[in-house]
C-alpha positions as a Python dict, from the first residue, in 0.01 Angstrom:
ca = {
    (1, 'X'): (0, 0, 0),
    (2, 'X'): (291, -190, -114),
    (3, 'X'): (601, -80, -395),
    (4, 'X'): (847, 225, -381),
    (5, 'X'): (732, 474, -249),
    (6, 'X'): (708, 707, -599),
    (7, 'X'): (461, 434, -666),
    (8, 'X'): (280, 488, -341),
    (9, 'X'): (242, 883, -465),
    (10, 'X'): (140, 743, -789),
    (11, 'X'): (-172, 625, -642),
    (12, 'X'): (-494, 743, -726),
    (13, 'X'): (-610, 1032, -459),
    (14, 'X'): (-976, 834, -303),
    (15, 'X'): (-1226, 1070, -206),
    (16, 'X'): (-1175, 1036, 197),
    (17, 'X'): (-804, 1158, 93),
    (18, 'X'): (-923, 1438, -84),
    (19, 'X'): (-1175, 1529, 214),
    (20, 'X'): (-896, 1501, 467),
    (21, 'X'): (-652, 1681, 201),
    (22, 'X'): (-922, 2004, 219),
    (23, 'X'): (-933, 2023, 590),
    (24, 'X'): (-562, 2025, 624),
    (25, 'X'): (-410, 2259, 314),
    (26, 'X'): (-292, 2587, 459),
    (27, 'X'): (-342, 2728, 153),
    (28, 'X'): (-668, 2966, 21),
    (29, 'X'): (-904, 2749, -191),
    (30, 'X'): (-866, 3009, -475),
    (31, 'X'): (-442, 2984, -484),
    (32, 'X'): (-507, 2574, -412),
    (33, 'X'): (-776, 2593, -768),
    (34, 'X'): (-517, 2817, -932),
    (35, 'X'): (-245, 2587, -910),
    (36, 'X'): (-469, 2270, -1012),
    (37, 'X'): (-509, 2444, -1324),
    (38, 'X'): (-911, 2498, -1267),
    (39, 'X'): (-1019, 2828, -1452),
    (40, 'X'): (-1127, 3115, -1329),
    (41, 'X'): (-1506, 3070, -1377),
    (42, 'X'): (-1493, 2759, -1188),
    (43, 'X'): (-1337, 2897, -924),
    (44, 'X'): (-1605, 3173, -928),
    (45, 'X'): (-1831, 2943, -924),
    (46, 'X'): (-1737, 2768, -634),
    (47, 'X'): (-1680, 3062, -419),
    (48, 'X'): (-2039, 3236, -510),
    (49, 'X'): (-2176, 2884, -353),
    (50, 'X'): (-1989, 2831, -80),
    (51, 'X'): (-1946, 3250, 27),
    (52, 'X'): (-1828, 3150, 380),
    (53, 'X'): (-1739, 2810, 397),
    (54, 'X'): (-1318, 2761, 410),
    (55, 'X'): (-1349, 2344, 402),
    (56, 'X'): (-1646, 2348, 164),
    (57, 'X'): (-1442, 2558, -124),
    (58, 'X'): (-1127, 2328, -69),
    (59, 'X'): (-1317, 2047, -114),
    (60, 'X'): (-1496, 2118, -413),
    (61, 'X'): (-1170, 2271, -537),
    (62, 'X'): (-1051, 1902, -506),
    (63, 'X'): (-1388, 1728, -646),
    (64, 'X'): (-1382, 1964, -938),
    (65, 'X'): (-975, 1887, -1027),
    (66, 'X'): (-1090, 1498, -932),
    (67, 'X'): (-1338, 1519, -1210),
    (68, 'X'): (-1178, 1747, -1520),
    (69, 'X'): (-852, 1470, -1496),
    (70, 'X'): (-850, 1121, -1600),
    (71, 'X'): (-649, 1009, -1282),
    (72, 'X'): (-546, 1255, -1002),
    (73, 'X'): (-241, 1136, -774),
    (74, 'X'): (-92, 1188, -452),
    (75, 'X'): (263, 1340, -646),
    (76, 'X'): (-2, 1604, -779),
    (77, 'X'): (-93, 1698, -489),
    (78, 'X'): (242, 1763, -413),
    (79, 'X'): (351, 1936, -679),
    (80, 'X'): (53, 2199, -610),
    (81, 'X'): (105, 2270, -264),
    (82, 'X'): (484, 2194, -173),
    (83, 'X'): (355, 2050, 148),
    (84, 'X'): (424, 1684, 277),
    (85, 'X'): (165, 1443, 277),
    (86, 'X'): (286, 1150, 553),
    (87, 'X'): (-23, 1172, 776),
    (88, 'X'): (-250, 1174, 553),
    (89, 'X'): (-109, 906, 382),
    (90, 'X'): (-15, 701, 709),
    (91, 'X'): (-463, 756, 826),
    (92, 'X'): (-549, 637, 509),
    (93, 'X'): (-328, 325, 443),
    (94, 'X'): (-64, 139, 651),
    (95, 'X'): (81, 326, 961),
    (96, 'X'): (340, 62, 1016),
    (97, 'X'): (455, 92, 679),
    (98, 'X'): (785, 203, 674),
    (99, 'X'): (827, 363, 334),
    (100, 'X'): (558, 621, 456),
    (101, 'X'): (758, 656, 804),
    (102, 'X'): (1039, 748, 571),
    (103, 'X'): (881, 1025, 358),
    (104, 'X'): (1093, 1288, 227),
    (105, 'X'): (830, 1492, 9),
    (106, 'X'): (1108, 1772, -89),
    (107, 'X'): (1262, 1493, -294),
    (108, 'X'): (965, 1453, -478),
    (109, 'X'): (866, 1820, -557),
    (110, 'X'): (942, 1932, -895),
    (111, 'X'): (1018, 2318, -968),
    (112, 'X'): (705, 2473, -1025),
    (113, 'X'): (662, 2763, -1241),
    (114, 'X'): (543, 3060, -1158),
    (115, 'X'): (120, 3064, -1054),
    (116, 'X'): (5, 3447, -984),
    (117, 'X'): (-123, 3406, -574),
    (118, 'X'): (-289, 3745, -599),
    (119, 'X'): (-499, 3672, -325),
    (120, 'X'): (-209, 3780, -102),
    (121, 'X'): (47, 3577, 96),
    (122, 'X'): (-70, 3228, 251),
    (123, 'X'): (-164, 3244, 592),
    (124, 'X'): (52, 3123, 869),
    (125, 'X'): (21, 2797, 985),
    (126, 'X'): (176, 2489, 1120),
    (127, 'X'): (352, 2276, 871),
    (128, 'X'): (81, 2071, 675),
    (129, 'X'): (95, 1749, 916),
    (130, 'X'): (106, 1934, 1231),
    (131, 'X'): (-212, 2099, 1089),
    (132, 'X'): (-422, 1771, 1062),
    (133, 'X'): (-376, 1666, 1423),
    (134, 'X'): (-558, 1806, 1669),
    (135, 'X'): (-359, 1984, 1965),
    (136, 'X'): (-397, 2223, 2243),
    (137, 'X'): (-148, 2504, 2052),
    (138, 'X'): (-306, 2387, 1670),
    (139, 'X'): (-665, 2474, 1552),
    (140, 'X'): (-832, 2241, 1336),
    (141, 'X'): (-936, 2364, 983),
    (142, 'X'): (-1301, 2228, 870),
    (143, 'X'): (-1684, 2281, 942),
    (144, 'X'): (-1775, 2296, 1336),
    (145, 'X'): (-1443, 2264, 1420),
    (146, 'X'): (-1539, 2410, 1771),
    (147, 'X'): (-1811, 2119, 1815),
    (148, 'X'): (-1699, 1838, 2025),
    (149, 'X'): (-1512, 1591, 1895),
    (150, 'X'): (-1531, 1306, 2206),
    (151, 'X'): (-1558, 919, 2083),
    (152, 'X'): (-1923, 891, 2103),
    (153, 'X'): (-2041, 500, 2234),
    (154, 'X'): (-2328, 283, 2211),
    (155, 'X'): (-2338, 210, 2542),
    (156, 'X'): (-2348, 605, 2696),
    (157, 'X'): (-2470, 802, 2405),
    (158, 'X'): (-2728, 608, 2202),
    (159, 'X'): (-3020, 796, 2357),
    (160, 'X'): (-2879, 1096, 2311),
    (161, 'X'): (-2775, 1091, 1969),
    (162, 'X'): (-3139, 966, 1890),
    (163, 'X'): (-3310, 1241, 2054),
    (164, 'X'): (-3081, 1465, 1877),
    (165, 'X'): (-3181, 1345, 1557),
    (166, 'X'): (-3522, 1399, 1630),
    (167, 'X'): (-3746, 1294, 1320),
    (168, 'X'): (-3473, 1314, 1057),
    (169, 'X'): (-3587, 1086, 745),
    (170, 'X'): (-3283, 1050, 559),
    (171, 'X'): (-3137, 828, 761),
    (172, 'X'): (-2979, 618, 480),
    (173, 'X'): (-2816, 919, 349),
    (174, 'X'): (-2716, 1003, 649),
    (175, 'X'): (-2554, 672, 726),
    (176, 'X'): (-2400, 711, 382),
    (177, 'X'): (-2268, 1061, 485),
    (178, 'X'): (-2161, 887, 807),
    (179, 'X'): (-1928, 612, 647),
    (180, 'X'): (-2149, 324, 691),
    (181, 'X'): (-2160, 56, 402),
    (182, 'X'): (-2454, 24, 175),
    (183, 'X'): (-2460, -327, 185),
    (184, 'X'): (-2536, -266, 589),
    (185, 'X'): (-2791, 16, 560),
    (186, 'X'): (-2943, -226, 279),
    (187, 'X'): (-2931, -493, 543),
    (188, 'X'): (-3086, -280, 803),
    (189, 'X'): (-3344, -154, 560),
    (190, 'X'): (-3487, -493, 531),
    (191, 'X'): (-3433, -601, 869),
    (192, 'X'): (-3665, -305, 958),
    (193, 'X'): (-3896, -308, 672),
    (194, 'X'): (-3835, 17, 551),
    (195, 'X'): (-3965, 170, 873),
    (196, 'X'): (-3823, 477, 866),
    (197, 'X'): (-3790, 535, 1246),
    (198, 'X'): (-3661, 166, 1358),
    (199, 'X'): (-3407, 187, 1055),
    (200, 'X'): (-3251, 555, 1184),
    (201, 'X'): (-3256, 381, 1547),
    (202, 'X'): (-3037, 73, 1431),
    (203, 'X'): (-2818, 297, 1144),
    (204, 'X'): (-2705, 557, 1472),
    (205, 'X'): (-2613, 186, 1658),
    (206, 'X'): (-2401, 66, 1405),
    (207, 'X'): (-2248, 361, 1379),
    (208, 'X'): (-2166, 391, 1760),
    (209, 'X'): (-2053, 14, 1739),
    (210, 'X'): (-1817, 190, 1435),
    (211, 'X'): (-1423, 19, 1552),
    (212, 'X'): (-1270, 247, 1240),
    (213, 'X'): (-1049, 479, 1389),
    (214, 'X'): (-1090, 690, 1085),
    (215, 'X'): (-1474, 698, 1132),
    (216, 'X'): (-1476, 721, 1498),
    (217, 'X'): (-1849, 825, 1579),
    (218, 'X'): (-1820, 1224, 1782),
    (219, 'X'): (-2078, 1544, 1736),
    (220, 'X'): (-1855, 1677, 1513),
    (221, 'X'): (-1861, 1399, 1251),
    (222, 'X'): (-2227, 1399, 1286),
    (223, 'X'): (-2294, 1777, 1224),
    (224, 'X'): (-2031, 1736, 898),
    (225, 'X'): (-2279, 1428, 777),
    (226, 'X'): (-2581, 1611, 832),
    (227, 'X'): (-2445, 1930, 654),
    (228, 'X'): (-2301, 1710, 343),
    (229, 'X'): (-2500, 1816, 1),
    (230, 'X'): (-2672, 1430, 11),
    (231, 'X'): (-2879, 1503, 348),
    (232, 'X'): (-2861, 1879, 347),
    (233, 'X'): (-3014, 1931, 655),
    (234, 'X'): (-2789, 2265, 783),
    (235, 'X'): (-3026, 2354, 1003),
    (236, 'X'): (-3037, 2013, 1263),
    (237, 'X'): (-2627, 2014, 1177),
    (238, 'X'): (-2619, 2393, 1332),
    (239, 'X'): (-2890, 2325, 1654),
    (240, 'X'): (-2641, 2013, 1719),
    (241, 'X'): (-2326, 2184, 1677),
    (242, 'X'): (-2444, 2490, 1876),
    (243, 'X'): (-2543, 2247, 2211),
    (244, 'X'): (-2237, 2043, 2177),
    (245, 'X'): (-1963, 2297, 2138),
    (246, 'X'): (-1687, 2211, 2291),
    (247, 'X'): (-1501, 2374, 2618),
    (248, 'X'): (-1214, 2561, 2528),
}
């Protein structure tokens, strides 16, 4: 990203930012909703669909302030949740970029007037970038957070991950859910000619082959595609997650 860095914050939040954003906010979805200005019966709502789900209510928290605001920025963000923002920022976009090496977010947080957290005080927890990286001393805040999270390759776990998978049929949401391109699960549609088991085999390779090192292919990301609302399959996501936990 390029310019000052209040016009880096001035950017428009994507939606991988607002998915990373809801697995590392220390804060309650409900105080997080409160201070985005959603109302009380959408906050309801969210929390009678989601009853135990942590990651699932901050991220619909997010979707829902995404979609009731004409543009949603990474300054709003800030102002919400007085927490910094510089590893999100630095995954997303440029981590050479020396601007975001540089952040100050205190300098950029307004005073913020008084928002009733009746849900009690905010649970402790590392400061808001120490919270996003994984660590020996810091737990991870998300769905299947316990599952393995190992770089998964071609070459040692394509079996595997197809015998996992079993006879799922969604495969091109699933590739969607995974990160893959539509333009390459279109490709590999017609390569494979709509059959559905060749096209699940060659989506799972590409995804192995994945070089992204914000997709990186592991259990973990697997179980969270399976479980997202577009292949809704909770129950493979939980008989994966519960084989591939990982050793603590």
């Amino acid at each position: 990203i390029n310019g000052s860095m209040s016009d880096k914050l001035a950017n428009t939040v994507p939606e991988e930012g607002l998915r990373r954003f809801a697995e590392s906010c220390v804060l309650s979805p409900s105080i997080l909703a409160r201070r985005l200005k959603l109302k009380e019966n959408e906050i309801e709502q969210i929390k009678y669909a989601y009853p135990h789900d942590r990651y699932e209510q901050m991220y619909q928290v997010l979707l829902k302030w995404s979609q009731v605001n004409t543009v949603v920025t990474w300054k709003d963000l800030i102002d919400a949740t007085d927490s910094g923002i510089k590893r999100v920022l630095e995954d997303l976009y440029d981590k050479q970029d020396d601007d975001i090496d540089n952040i100050d977010t205190e300098e950029y947080i307004p005073k913020r007037p008084h928002v009733d957290d009746s849900e009690g005080p905010i649970p402790t927890a590392p400061p808001f970038c120490d919270v996003f990286i994984q660590s020996s001393t810091n737990k991870e805040y998300g769905p299947f957070s316990e599952v393995d999270d190992t770089i998964l390759t071609y070459d040692n776990s394509y079996g595997e991950v197809i015998d996992a998978l079993g006879h799922e049929t969604q495969w091109y949401d699933l590739g969607l859910a995974l990160k893959l391109k539509p333009s390459l699960l279109d490709e590999i549609k017609g390569t494979c000619l709509g059959k559905i088991a060749e096209c699940r085999k060659e989506m799972i390779k590409e995804w192995l082959k994945n070089s992204n090192p914000l997709y990186y292919p592991s259990w973990r990301r697997l179980c969270r595609a399976l479980k997202e609302p577009i292949v809704s399959n909770n129950a493979l996501a939980n008989r994966i997650a519960h084989k591939y936990k990982q050793i603590m």
